[in-house]
TORTI-433752 format. One record per atom (N, C-alpha, C, CB): residue in one letter; atom name; x, y, z. Coordinates in pm, whole numbers, plus 50000, padded with zeros to 5 digits. Glycine has a CB too. Layout:
% residues N
   r    a      px      py      pz
   A   CA       X       Y       Z
...
//
This chain:
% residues 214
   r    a      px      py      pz
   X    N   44011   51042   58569
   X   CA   43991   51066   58713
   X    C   43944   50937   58781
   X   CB   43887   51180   58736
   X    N   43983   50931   58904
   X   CA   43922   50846   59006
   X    C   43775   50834   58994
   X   CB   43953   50896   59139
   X    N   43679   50713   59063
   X   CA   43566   50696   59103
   X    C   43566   50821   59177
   X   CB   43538   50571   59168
   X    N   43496   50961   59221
   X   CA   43481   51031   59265
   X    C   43345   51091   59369
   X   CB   43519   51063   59184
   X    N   43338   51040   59488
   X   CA   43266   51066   59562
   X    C   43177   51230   59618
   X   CB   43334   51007   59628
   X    N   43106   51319   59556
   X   CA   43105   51390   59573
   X    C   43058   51433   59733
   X   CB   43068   51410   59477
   X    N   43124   51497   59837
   X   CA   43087   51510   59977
   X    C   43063   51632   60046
   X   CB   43173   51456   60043
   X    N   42912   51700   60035
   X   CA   42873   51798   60049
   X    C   42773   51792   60212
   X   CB   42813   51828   59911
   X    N   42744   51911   60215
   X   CA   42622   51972   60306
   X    C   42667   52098   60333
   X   CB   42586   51894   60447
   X    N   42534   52106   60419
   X   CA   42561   52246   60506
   X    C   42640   52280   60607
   X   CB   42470   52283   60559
   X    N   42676   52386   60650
   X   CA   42684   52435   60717
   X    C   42690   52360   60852
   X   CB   42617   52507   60687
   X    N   42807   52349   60910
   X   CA   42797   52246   61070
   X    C   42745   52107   61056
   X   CB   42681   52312   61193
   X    N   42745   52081   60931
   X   CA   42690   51979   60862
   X    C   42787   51836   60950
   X   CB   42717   52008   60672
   X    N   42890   51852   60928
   X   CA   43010   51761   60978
   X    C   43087   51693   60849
   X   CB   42947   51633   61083
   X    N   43126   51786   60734
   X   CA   43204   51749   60612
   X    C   43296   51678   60639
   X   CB   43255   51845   60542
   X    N   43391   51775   60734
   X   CA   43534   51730   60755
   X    C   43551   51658   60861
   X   CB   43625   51831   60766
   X    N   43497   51634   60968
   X   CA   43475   51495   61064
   X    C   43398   51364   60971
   X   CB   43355   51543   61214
   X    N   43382   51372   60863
   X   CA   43306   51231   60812
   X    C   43414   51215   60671
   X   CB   43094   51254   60764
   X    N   43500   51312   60617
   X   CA   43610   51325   60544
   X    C   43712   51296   60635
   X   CB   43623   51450   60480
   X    N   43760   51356   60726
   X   CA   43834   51228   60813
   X    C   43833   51146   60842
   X   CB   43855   51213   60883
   X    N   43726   51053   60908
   X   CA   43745   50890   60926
   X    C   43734   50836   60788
   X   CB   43624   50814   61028
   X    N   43669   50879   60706
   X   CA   43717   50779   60531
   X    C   43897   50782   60555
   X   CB   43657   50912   60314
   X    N   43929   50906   60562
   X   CA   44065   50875   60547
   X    C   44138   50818   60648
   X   CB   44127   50974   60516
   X    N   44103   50842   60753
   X   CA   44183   50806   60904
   X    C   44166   50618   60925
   X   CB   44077   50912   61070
   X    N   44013   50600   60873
   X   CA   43994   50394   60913
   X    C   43979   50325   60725
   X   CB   43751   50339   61049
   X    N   44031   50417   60680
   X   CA   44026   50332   60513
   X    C   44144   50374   60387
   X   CB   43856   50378   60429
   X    N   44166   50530   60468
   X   CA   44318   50564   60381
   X    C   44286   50612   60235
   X   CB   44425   50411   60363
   X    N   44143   50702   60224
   X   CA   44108   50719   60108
   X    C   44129   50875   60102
   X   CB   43971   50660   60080
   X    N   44169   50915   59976
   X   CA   44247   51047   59976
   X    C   44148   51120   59924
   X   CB   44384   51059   59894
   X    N   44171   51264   59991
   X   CA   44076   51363   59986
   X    C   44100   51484   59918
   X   CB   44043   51392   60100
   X    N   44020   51525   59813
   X   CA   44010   51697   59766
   X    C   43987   51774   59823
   X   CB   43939   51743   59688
   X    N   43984   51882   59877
   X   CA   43913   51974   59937
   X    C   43879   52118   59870
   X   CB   43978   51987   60049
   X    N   43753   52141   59839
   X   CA   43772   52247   59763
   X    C   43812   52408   59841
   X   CB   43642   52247   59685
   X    N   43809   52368   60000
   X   CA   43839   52488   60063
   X    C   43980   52506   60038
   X   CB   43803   52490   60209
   X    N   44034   52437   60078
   X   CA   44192   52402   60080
   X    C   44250   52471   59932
   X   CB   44221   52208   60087
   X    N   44186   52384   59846
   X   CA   44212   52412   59672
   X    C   44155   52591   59637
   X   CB   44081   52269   59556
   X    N   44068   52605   59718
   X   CA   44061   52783   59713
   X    C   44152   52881   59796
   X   CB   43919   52830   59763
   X    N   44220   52802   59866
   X   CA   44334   52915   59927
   X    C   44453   52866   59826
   X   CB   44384   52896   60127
   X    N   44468   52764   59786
   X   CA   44618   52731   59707
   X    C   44607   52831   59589
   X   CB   44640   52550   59641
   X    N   44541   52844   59552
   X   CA   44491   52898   59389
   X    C   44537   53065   59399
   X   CB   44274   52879   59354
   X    N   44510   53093   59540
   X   CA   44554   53248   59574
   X    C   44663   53263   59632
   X   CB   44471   53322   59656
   X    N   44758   53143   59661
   X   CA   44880   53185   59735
   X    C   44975   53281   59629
   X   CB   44965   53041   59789
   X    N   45072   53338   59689
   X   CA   45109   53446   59625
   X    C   45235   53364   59524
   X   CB   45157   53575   59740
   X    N   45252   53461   59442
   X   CA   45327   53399   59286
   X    C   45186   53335   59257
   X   CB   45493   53258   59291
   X    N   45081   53316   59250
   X   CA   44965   53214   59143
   X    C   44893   53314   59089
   X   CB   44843   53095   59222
   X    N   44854   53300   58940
   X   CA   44760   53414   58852
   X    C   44650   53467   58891
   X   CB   44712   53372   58736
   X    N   44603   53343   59000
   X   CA   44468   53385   59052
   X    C   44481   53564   59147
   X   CB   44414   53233   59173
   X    N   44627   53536   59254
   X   CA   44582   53649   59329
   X    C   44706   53735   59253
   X   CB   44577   53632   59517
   X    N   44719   53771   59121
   X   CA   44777   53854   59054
   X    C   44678   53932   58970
   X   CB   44875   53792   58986
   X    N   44589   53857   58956
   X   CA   44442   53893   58933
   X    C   44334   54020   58963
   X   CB   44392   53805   58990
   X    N   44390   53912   59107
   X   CA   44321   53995   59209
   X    C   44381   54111   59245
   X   CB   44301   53929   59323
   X    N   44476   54152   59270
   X   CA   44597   54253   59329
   X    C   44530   54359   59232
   X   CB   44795   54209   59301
   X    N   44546   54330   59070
   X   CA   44577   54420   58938
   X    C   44401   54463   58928
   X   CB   44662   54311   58770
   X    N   44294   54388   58928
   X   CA   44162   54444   58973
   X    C   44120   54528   59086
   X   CB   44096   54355   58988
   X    N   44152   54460   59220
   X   CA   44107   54566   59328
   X    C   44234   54646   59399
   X   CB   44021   54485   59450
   X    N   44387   54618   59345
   X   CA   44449   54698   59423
   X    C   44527   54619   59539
   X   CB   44351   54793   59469
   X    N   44636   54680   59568
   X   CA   44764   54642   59666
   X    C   44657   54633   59840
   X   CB   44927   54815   59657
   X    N   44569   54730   59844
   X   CA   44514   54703   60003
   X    C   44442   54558   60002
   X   CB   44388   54833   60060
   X    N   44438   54477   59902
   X   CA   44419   54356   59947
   X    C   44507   54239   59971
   X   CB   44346   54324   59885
   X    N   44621   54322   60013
   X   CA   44745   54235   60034
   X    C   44787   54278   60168
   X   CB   44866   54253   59921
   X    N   44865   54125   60265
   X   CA   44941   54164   60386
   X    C   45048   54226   60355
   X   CB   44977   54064   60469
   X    N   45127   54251   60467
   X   CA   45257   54286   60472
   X    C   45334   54186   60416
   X   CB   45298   54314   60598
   X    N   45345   54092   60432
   X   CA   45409   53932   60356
   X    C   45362   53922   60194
   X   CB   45324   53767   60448
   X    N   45253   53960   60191
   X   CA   45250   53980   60005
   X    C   45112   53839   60009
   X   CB   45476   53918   59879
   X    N   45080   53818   60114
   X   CA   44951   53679   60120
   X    C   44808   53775   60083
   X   CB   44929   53580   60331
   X    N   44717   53692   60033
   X   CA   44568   53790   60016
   X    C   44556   53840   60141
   X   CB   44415   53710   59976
   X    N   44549   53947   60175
   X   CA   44401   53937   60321
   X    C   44265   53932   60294
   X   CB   44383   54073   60423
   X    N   44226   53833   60325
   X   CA   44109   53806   60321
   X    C   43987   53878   60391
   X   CB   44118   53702   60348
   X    N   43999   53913   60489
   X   CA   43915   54005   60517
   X    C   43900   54125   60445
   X   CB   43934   54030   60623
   X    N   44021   54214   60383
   X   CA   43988   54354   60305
   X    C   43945   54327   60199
   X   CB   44091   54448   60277
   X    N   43960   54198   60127
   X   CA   43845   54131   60011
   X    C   43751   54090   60034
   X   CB   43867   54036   59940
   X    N   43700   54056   60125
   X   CA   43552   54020   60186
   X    C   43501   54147   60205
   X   CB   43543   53933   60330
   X    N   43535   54269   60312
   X   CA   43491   54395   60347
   X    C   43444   54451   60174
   X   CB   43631   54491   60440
   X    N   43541   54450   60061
   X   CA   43536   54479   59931
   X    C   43381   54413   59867
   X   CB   43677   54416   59864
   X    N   43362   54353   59826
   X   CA   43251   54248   59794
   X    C   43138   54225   59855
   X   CB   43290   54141   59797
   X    N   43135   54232   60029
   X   CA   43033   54196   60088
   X    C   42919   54259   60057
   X   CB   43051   54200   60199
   X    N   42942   54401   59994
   X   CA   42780   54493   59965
   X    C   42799   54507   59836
   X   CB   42744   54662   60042
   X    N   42856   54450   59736
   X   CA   42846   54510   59583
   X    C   42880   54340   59505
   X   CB   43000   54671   59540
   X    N   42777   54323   59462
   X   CA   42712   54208   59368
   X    C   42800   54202   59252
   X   CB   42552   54238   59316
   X    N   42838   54274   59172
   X   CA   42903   54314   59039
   X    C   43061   54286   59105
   X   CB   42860   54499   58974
   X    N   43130   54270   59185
   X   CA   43259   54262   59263
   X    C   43263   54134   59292
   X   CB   43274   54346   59388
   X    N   43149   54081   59362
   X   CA   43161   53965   59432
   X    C   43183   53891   59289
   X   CB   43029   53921   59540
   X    N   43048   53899   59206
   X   CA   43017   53785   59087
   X    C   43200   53821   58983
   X   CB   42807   53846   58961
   X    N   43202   53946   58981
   X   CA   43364   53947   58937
   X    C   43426   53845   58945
   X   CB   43449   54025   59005
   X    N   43491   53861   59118
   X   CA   43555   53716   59169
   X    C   43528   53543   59149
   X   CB   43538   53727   59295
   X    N   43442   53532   59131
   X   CA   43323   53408   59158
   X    C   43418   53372   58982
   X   CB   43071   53464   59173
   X    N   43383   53486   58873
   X   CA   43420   53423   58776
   X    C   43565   53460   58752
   X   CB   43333   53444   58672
   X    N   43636   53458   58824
   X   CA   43760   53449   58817
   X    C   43818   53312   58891
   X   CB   43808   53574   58870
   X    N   43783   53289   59004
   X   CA   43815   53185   59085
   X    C   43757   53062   59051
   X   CB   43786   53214   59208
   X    N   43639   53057   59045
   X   CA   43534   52895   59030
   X    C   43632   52814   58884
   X   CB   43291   52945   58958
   X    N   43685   52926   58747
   X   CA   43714   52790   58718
   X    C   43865   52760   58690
   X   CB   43632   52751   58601
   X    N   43953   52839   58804
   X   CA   44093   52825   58831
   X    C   44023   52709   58946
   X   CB   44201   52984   58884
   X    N   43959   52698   59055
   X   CA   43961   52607   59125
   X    C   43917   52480   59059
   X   CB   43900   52642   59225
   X    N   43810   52469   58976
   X   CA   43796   52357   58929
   X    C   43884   52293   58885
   X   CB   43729   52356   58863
   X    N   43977   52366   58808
   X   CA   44104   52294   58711
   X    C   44159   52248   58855
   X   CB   44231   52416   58589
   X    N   44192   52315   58936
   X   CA   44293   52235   59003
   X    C   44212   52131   59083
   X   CB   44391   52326   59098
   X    N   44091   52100   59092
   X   CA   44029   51993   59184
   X    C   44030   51899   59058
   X   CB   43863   52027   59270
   X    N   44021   51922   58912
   X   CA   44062   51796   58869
   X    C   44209   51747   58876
   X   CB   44024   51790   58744
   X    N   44266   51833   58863
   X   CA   44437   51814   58861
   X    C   44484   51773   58963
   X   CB   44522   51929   58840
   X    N   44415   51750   59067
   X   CA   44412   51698   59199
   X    C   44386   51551   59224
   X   CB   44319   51768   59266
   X    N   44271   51547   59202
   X   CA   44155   51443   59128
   X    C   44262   51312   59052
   X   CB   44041   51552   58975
   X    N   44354   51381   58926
   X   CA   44433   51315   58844
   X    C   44524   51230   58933
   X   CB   44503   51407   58755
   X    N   44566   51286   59045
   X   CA   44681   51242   59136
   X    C   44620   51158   59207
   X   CB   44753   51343   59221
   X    N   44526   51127   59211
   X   CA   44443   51058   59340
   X    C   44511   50893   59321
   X   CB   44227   51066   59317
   X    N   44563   50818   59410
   X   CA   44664   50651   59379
   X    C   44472   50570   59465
   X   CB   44925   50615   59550
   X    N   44419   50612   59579
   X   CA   44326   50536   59610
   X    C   44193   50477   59542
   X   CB   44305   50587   59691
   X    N   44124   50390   59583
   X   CA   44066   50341   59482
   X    C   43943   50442   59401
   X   CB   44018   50213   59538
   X    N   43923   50506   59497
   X   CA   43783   50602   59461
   X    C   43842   50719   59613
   X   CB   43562   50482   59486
   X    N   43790   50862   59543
   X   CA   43821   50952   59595
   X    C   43704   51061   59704
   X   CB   43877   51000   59485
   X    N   43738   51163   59770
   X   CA   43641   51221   59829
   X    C   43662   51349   59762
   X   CB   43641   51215   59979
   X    N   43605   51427   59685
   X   CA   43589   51537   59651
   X    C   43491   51636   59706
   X   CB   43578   51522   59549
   X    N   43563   51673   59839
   X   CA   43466   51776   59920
   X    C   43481   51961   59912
   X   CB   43496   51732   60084
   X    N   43293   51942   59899
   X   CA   43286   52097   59830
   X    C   43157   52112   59890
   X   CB   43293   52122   59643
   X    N   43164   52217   60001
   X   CA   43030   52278   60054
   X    C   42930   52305   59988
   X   CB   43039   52380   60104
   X    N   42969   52391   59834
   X   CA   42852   52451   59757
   X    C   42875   52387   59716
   X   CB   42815   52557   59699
   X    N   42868   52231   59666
   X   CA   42910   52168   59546
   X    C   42737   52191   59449
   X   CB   42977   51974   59588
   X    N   42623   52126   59532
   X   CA   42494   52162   59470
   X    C   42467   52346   59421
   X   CB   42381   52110   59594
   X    N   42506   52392   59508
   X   CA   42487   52564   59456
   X    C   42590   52596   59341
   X   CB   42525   52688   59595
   X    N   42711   52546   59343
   X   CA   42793   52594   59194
   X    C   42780   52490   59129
   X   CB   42955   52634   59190
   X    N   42653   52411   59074
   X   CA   42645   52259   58993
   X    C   42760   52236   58939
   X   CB   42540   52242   58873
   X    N   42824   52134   59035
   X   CA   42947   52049   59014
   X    C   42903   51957   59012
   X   CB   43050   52043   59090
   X    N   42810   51897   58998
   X   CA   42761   51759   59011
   X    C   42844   51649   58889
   X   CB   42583   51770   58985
   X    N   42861   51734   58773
   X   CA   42942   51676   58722
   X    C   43097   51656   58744
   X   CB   42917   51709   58638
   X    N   43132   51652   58819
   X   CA   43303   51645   58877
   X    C   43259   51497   58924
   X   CB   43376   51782   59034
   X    N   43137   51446   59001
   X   CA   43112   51346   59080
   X    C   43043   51228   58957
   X   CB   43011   51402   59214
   X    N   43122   51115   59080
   X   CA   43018   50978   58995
   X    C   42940   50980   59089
   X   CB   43075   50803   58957
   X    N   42915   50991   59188
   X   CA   42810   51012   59310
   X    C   42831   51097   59405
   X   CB   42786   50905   59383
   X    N   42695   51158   59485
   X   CA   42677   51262   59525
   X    C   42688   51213   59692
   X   CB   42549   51328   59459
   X    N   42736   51259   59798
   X   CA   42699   51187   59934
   X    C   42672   51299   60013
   X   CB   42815   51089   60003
   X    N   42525   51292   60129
   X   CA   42514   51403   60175
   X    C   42538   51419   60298
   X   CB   42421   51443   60151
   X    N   42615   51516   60426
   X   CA   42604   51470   60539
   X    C   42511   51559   60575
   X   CB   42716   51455   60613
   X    N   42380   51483   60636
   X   CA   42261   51594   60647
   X    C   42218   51589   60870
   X   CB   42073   51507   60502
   X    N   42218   51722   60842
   X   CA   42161   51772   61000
   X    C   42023   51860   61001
   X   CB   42284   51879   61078
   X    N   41960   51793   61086
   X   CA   41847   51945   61104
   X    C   41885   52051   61135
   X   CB   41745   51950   61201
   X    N   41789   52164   61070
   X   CA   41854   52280   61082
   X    C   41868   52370   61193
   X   CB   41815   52338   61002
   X    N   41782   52303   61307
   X   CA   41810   52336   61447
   X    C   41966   52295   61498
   X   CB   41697   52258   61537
   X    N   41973   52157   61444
   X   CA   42109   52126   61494
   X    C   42220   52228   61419
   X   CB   42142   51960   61463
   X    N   42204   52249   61261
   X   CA   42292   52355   61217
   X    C   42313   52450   61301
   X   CB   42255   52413   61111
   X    N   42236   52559   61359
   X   CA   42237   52685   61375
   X    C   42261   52687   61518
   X   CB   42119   52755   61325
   X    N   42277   52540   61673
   X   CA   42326   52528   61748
   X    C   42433   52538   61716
   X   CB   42298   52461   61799
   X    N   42506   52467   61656
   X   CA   42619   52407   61647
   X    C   42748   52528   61567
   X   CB   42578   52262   61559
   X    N   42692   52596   61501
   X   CA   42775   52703   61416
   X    C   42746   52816   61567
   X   CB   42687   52762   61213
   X    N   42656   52822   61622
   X   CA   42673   52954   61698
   X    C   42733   52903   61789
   X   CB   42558   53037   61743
   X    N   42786   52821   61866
   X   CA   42886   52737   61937
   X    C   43017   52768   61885
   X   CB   42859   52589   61924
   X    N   43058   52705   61737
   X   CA   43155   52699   61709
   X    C   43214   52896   61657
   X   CB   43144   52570   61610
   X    N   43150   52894   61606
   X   CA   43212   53041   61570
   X    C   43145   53163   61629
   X   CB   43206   53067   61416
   X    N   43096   53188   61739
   X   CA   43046   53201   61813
   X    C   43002   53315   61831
   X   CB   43089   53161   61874
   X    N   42896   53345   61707
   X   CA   42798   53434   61638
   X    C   42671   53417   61638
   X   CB   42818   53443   61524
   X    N   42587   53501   61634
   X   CA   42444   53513   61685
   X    C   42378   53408   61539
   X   CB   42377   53720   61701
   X    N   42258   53375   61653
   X   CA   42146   53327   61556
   X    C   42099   53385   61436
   X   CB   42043   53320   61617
   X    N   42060   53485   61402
   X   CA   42028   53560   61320
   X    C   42156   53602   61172
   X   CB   41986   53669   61417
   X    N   42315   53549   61262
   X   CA   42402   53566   61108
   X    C   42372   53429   61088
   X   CB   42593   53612   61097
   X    N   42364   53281   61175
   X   CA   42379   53158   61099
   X    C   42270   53217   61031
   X   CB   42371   53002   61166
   X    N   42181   53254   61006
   X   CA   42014   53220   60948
   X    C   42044   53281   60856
   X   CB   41863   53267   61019
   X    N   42168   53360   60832
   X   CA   42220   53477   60709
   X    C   42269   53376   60615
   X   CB   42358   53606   60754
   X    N   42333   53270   60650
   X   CA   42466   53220   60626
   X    C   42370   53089   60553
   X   CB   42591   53191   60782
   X    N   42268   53049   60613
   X   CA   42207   52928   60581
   X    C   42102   52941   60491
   X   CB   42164   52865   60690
   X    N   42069   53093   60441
   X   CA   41964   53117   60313
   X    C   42075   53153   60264
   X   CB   41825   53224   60304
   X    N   42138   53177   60215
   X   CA   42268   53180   60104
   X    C   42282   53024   60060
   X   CB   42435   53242   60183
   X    N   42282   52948   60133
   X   CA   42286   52784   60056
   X    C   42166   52728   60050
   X   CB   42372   52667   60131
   X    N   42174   52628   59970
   X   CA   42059   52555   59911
   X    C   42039   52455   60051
   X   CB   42099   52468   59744
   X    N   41891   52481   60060
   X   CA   41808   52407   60182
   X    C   41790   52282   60189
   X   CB   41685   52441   60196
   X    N   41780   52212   60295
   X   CA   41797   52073   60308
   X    C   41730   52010   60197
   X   CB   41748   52023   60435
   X    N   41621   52020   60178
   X   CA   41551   51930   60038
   X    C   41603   51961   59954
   X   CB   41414   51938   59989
   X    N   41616   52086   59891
   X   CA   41716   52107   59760
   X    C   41854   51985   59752
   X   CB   41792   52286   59778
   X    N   41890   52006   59880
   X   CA   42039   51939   59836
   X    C   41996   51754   59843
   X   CB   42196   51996   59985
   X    N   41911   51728   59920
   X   CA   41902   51580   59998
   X    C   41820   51551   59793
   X   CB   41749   51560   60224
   X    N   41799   51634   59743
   X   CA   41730   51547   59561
   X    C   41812   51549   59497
   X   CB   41612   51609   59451
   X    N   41976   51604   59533
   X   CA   42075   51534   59445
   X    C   42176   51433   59480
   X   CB   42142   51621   59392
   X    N   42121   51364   59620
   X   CA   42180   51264   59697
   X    C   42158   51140   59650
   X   CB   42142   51268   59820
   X    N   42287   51104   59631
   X   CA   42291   50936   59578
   X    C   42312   50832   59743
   X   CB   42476   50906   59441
   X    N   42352   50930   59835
   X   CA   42372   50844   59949
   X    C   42371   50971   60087
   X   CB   42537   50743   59924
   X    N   42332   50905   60164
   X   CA   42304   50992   60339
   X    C   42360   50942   60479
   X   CB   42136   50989   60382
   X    N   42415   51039   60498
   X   CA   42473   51039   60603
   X    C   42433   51098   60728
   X   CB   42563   51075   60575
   X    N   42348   51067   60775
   X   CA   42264   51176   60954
   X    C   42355   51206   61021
   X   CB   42155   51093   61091
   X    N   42372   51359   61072
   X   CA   42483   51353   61120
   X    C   42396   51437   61266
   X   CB   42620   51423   61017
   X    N   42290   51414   61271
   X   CA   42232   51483   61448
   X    C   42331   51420   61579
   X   CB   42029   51409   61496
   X    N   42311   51321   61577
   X   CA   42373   51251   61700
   X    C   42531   51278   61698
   X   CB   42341   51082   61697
   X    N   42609   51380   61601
   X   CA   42773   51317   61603
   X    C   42797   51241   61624
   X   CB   42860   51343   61656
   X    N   42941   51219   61688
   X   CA   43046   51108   61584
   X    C   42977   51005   61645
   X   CB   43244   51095   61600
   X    N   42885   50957   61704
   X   CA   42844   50836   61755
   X    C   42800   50702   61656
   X   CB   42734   50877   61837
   X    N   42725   50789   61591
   X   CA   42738   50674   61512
   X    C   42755   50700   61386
   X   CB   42640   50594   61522
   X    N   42851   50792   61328
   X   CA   42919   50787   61226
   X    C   43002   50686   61184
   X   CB   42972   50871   61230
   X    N   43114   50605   61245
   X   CA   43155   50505   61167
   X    C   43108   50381   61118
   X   CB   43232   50483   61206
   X    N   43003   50376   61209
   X   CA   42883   50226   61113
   X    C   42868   50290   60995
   X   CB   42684   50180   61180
   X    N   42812   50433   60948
   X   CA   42758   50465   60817
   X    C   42832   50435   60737
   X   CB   42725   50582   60790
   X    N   42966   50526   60788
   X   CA   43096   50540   60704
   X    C   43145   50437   60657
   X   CB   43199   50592   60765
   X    N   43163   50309   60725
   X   CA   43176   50143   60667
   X    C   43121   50119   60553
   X   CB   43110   50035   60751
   X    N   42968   50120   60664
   X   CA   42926   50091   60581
   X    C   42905   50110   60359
   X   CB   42865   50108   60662
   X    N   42935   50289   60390
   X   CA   42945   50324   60268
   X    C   43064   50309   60175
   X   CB   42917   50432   60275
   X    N   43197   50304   60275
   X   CA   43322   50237   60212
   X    C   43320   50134   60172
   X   CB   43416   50224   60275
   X    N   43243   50015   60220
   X   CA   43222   49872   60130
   X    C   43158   49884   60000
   X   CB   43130   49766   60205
   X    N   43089   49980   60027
   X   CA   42981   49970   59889
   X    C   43051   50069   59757
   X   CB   42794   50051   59939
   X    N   43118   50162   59817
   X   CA   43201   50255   59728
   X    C   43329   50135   59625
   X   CB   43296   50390   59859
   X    N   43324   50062   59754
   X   CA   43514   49976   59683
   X    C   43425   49847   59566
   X   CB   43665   49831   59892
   X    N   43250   49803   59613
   X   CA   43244   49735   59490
   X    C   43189   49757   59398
   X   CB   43219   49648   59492
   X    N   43132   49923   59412
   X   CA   43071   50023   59264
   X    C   43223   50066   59168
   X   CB   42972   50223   59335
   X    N   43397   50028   59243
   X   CA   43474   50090   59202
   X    C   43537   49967   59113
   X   CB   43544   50167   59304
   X    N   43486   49834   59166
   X   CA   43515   49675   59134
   X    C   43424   49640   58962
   X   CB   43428   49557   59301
   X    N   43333   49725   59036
   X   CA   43274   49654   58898
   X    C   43244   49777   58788
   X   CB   43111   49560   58934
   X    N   43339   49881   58838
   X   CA   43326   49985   58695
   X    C   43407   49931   58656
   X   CB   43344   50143   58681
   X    N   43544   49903   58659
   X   CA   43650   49843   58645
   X    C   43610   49686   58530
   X   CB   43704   49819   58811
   X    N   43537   49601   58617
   X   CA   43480   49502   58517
   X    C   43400   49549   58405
   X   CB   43399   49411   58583
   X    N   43288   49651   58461
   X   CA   43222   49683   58355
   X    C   43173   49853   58350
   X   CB   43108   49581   58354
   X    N   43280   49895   58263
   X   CA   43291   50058   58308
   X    C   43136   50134   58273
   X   CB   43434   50149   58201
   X    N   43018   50086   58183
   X   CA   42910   50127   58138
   X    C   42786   50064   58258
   X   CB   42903   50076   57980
   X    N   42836   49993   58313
   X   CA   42738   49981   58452
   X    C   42719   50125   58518
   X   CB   42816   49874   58580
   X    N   42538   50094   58565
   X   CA   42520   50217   58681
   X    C   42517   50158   58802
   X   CB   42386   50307   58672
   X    N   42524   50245   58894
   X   CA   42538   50238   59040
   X    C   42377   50201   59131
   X   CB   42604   50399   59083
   X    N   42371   50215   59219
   X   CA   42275   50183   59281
   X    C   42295   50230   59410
   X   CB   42251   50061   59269
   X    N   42191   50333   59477
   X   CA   42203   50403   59571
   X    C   42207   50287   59711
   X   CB   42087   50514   59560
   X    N   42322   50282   59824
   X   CA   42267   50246   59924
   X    C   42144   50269   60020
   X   CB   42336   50254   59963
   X    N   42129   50144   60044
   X   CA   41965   50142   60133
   X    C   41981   50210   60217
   X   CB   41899   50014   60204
   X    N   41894   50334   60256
   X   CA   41886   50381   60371
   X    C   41867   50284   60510
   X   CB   41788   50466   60352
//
């Protein structure tokens, strides 16, 4: 596998606006584990043949695609269903985020995964990068965007691991309060330092890394 950047946070965090400009001002290719969890269920794949032959044909459209909502409605109140799924899916997706991973031609990769700290993937990563917001700014910003009460973000945001939890498996930080303002100084900045941790594994593959200076 590629040098592999692991690129997490929370919730309104700004994953995929700070996974875009890596790729948009440096051309560095991206995993996505959301993305890689709908491929895994498109129809003809074992995953949602799986699924069909466990919970049944009402979790299918008219087109033969999951619906996702009558599998969410399924799971949302029964623990033993959900964790079912969880171990059916987590390690069909992993295989394919390495098999993904394998394809990667750029020098070092972005392997972005929301729960990456809550389903310890830490090992998929040679480093961990966090894009971190206060959690005031989270719970503006999600009730804006999906435009649901305070009280589900606060649902949504004790289900993941809390800012300190995640910021002690951070090899590098990204503030993301202010948006895109001053995101691409960070982002440079961290692309220079990524291309000569990727220079000198290369020279010397048993070297460790060294966290950028805050």
């Amino acid at each position: 596998m590629p040098y592999t950047i692991g690129l997490t946070g929370g919730i309104a965090s700004g994953k995929t606006t700070v996974a875009n400009l890596f790729q948009q001002h440096y051309n560095i290719d991206i995993v996505d584990a959301d993305v890689v969890a709908r491929e895994v269920v498109q129809p003809g794949t074992i995953g949602l043949e799986k699924i069909v032959k466990h919970f049944g044909k009402s979790v299918l459209k008219a087109n033969g695609e999951l619906n996702r909502e009558a599998l969410r409605s399924l799971i949302f109140t029964d623990k033993n269903e959900k964790a079912w799924l969880n171990n059916l899916l987590h390690p069909i997706i992993r295989h394919k985020m390495k098999q993904d991973l394998d394809k990667i031609t750029t020098p070092y990769a972005l392997l972005v995964v929301p729960l990456l700290v809550e389903n310890q993937l830490q090992s998929m990563t040679d480093r961990i990068l966090v894009v971190d917001v206060s959690t005031e700014v989270q719970i503006e910003r999600t009730m804006k965007r999906d435009n649901v009460s305070k009280g589900q973000v606060e649902s949504i945001l004790s289900a993941q691991a809390d800012r300190v939890e995640r910021l002690q498996f951070a090899d590098d930080i990204i503030q993301n309060d202010n948006g895109s303002i001053e995101l691409l100084a960070q982002i440079s900045k961290l692309h220079q330092h990524y291309m000569t941790l990727c220079q000198d594994r290369k020279k010397n593959p048993s070297k460790g890394d060294d966290k950028v200076a805050e």
